[in-house]
TORMAR-43434 format. One record per residue (C-alpha): residue in one letter; x, y, z. Coordinates in steps of 0.5 Angstrom, whole numbers, plus 2048, in hexadecimal, padded with zeros to 3 digits. Example, Ala and Ser with C-alpha at 12.3 -4.5 7.8 and 13.67 -1.06 7.14 Angstrom:
BEGIN
A8197F7810 S81B7FE80E 
END
This chain:
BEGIN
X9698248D1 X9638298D3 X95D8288D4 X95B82E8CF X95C8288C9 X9578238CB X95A81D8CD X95D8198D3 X9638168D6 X95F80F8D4 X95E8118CD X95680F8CE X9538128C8 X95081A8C9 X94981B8CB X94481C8C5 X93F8228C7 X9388208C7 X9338208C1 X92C8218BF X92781F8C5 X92C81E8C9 X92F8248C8 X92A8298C9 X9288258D0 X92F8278D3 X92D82D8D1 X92782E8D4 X92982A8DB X92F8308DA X92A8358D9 X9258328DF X92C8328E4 X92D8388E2 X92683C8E4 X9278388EB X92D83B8ED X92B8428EB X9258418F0 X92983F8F5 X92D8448F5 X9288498F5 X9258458FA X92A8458FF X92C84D8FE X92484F900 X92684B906 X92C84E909 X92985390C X92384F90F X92A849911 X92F850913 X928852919 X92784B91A X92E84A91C X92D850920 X92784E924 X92A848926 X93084B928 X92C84F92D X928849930 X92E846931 X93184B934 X92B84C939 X92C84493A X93184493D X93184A941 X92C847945 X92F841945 X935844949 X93184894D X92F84094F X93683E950 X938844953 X934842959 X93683C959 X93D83B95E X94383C95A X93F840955 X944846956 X94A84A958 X94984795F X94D83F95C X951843956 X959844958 X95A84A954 X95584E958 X95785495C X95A853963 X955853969 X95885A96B X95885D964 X951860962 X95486095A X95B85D95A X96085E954 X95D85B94E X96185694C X966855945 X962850941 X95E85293B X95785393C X95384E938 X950853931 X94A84E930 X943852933 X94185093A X93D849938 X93F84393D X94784593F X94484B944 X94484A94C X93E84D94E X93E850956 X93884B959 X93284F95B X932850962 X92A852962 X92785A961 X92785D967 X927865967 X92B86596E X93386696C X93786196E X93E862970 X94386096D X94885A96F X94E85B96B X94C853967 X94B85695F X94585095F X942853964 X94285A963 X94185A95C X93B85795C X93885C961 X93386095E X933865963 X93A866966 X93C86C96C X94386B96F X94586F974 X94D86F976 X94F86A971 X95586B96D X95386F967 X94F87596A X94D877972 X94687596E X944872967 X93C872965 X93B86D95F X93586B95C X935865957 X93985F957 X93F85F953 X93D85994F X93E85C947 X93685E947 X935857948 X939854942 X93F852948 X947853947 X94B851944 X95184D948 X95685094B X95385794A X95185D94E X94D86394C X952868950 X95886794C X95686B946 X955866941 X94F86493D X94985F93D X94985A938 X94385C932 X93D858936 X936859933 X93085D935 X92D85E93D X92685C93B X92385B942 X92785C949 X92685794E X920857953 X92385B958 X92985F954 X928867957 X92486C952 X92986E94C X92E86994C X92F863949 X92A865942 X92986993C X92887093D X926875938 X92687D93A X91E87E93B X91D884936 X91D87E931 X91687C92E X91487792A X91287C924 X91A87E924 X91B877922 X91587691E X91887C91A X92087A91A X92187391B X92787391B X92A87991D X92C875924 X92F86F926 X92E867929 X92C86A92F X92686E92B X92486A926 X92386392B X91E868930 X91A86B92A X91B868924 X915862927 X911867928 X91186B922 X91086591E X90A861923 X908867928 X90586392D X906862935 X90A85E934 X90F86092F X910868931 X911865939 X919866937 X91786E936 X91486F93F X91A86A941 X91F86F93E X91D874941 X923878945 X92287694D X925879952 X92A875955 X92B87595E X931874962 X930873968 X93687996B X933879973 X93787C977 X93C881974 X945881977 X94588797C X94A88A977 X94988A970 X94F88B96B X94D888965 X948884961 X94988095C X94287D957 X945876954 X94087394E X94186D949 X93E870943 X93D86D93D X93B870935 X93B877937 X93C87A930 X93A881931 X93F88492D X93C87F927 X935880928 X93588792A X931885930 X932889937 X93288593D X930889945 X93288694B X92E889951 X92F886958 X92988895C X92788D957 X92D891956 X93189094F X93788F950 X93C89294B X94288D94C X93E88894B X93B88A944 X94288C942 X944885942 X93F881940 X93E88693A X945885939 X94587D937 X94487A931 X943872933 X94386C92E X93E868931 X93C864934 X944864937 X94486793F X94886C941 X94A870948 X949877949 X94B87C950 X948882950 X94B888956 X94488B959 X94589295A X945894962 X93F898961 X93B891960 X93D88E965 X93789096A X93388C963 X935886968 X93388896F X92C88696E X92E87E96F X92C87C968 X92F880962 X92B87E95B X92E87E956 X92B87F94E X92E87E947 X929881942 X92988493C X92388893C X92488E936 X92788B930 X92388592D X92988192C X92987A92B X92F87892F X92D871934 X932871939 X93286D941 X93686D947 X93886794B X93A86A952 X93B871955 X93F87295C X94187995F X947879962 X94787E968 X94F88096A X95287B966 X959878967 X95F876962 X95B87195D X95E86B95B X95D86C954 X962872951 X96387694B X96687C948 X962881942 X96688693D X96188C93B X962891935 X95D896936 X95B89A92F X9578A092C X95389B927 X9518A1921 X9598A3922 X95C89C923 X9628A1928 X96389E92F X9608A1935 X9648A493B X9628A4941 X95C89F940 X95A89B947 X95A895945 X95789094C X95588894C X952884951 X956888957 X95C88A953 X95D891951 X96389594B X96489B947 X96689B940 X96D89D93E X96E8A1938 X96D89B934 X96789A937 X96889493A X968891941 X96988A945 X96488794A X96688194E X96487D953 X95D87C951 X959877951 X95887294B X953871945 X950876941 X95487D944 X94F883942 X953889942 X951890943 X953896940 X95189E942 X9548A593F X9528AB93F X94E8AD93A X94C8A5937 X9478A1939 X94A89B93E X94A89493A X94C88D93B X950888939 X95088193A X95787C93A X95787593B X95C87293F X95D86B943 X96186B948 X96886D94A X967870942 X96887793F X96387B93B X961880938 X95C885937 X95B88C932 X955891934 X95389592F X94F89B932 X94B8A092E X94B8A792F X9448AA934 X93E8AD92F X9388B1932 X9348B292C X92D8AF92C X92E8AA927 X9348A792C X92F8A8932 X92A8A492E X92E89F92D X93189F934 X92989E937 X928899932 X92D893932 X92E89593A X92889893C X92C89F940 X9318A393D X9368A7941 X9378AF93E X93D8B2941 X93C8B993D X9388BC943 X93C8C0947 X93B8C494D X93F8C8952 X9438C5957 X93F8C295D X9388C695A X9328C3956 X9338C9952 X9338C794B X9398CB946 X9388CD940 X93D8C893C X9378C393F X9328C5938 X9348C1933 X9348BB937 X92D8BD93A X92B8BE933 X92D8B7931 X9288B4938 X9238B9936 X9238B792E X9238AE931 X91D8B0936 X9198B4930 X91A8AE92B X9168A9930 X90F8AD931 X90C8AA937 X9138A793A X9148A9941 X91C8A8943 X9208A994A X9268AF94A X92B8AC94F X9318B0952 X9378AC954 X93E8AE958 X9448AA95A X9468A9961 X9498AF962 X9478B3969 X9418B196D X93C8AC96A X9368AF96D X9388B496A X9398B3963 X9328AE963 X92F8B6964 X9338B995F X9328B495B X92A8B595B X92A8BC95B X92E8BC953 X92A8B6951 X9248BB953 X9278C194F X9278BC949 X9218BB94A X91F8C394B X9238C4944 X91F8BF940 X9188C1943 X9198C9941 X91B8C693B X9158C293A X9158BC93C X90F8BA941 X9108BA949 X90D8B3949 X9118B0944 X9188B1948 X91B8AE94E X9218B1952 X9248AC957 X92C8AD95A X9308A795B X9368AB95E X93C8A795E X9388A095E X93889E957 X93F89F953 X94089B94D X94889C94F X94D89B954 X94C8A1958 X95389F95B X9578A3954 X9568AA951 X9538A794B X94E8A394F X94B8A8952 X94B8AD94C X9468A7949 X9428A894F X9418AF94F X93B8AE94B X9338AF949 X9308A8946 X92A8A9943 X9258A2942 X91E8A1940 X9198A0947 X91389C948 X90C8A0945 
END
């Protein structure tokens, strides 16, 4: 029987609705039950936000607890790699990874974290035991099996957080998520193992578009807009940008190749607009911008790069210490950013950790392949076929950053992520080169310089052609919309000829740049002539294409 008729299987008789007082009584403990829940649930919806932040400040205590707590156990015996039987044999500096999953969870209380071996400045050889040497802040190894020299600063412990196990940071793959570096150890190196955000970035830029950054950002700033004292805007000067300092000492009699290899996390320039310099000692270096402004990193997750320094920067290194500097000093882009290690590696040998990488190379207004592109990663190098596609192998794994150069195209960059023993592949779309104002503007305020390859002059002469005009007129019209400005005019060459002489040709036409620009009414004082011959390329002077992009007048703002 249903129960829809009122009765029961005990044939009890069906209740009575209430009557007169005792009616009106249920009805008022209905209404007041009623009332109740409407306020509980109104209360529990004005808290979810204030639960949801809560909950996310004490994720952040935590994280930072037990960060300390094994920086404490890590300093005791056992408390790394050293007891672990799946660290790298003794005589392997980064062994191949084993097979076994890599645990998906944060960096909490599973990671290893090399022991502190103290803050020295002084490098340390390596010994070829992997808790020894990741721990070194400082490492110079001459001779060892991975290059005649290898010059690291940082220790490779995951920006403090530790890895997980069986996991090494050479075989391309990714770190787990792990939380933000909010303060480096006593001792860490100067840009390593901390937020850093690109020193154009002002307090007013956050104040004015709060949101318009990322994790990285919003911890600096956002104390400080809300309570602007000492205390809470500490976050914008420890994020400052800093040089960091290898230690490189003496150089091998014979240099055939170096190799910059840094553990970069959350670069996202391509998502922030953000525009990343590297200088080393004071000098951009091209190759170096390219593949930093080529990743766009999830974050916090680490990842590997190799970048080829080109022969000429090679005298950057001769001076014993190169200084290394990340910054973004021009966009305003509010892109947070760390390094956990950075190492040169001078005449390197076979790595340990191999990968192959597919390129296709594209017009991208046209979406047709480029032939004959130069297409180079780390110290490999290929030409695009028909179909505008070549293969480079033999590199190193992580985040393989490919460069395309064709005639005609700005170069650009492409970033393929690949583990070891793996495949990838990569797409280059390059833009055609423009040298209207509008496009120098453009140039000088995202990189701060920008490259005119319409100002011709007859061979071997300073002598300016008269198909030079309209790009000219183009420098006249970027240096007349900034009254007051004063603006360096530099002449490049590629390597071919005597060096010496290319440096004197090469200041003689930045000089007859500045000359037109002078009879056309700029003011003497505000321009700069200099010559750099073939010391500063932005490609491999090894290909014709290289050398075309070298052949170059580069315009940047200069100091008043």
């Amino acid at each position: 029987m249903s129960a829809e008729t009122g009765s029961s299987l005990t044939g009890s008789p069906a209740p009575v609705p209430p009557t007169g007082t005792a009616g009106k009584l249920v009805k008022l403990v209905v209404t007041v039950g009623v009332l109740i829940m409407l306020c509980l649930i109104a209360a529990m919806g004005s808290c979810a936000y204030v639960a949801y932040r809560a909950k996310q400040k004490a994720q952040e205590i935590q994280a930072t607890h037990q960060r300390n707590r094994r920086g404490k156990v890590a300093d005791q015996p056992g408390g790394n790699h050293a007891g672990d039987k799946h660290s790298a044999p003794a005589n392997s500096p980064s062994a191949p990874a084993s097979t076994a999953p890599v645990a998906s969870s944060p960096a909490a209380s599973t990671n290893i974290v090399p022991a502190d071996l103290g803050a020295t400045d002084a490098p340390v050889k390596s010994t070829g035991v992997q808790s020894h040497d990741w721990a070194l802040q400082y490492e110079r190894t001459e001779g060892g099996p991975e290059a005649d020299l290898v010059v690291r600063t940082g220790n490779i412990n995951n920006l403090g957080f530790g890895w997980p196990k069986n996991y090494d940071p050479f075989s391309g793959r990714s770190t787990p998520p792990h939380p933000f570096p909010w303060s480096p150890k006593p001792g860490t190196p100067d840009g390593i193992d901390r937020m850093l955000l690109g020193s154009a970035v002002t307090q007013a830029d956050f104040n004015e578009h709060p949101f318009a950054g990322e994790g990285y950002t919003s911890s600096i700033l956002r104390p400080c807009q809300q309570t602007p004292d000492a205390s809470t805007c500490k976050g914008r000067p420890d994020s400052m940008p800093q040089p960091i300092v290898l230690s490189v000492g003496d150089l091998p009699p014979t240099i055939d190749a170096v190799l910059f290899q840094i553990f970069v996390d959350d670069f996202q320039a391509p998502s922030f607009h953000s525009h990343f310099q590297a200088s080393l000692n004071g000098t951009r270096i091209p190759s170096l911008e390219q593949a930093l402004n080529a990743l766009d990193q999830t974050g916090p997750i680490g990842k590997l790069i190799t970048v080829n320094l080109l022969p000429e920067y090679f005298p950057l290194l001769k001076s014993g210490t190169a200084k290394l500097l990340i910054d973004d000093p021009t966009t305003h882009a509010q892109d947070g950013y760390a390094i956990d290690f950075v190492r040169v590696l001078v005449n390197p040998h076979k790595f340990p950790y191999l990968v192959s990488v597919t390129v296709t190379v594209k017009d991208q207004d046209k979406n047709t392949p480029i032939v004959g592109a130069t297409v180079t990663a780390a110290l490999q190098t290929a030409s695009t076929d028909a179909g505008g596609n070549c293969e480079l192998s033999g590199l190193p794994a992580g985040l393989v950053v490919a460069t395309a150069v064709a005639p005609g195209y700005d170069a650009n960059s492409a970033a393929a992520d690949v583990e070891a023993g793996r495949s990838g592949h990569a797409e280059i779309q390059l833009r055609r080169h423009e040298e209207g104002t509008s496009a120098l503007e453009k140039a000088i305020a995202q990189t701060g310089s920008a490259a005119v390859y319409g100002i011709h002059f007859d061979s071997d002469s300073a002598k300016l052609r008269p198909d030079s005009k309209p790009a000219l007129e183009a420098v006249l019209g970027l240096i007349n919309n900034h009254p007051g400005s004063r603006w360096a005019i530099a002449g490049h060459t590629d390597n071919q000829g005597n060096s010496a002489h290319n440096q004197v040709l090469s200041q003689n036409r930045a000089i007859s740049v500045v000359a037109w620009l002078k009879a056309h009414g700029v003011d003497a004082s505000r321009l700069v002539p200099q010559g750099f011959g073939a010391s500063r390329p932005v490609a491999d002077n090894a290909t014709a294409n290289g050398r075309a992009l070298n052949r170059r007048v580069e315009i940047a703002t200069a100091p008043k």
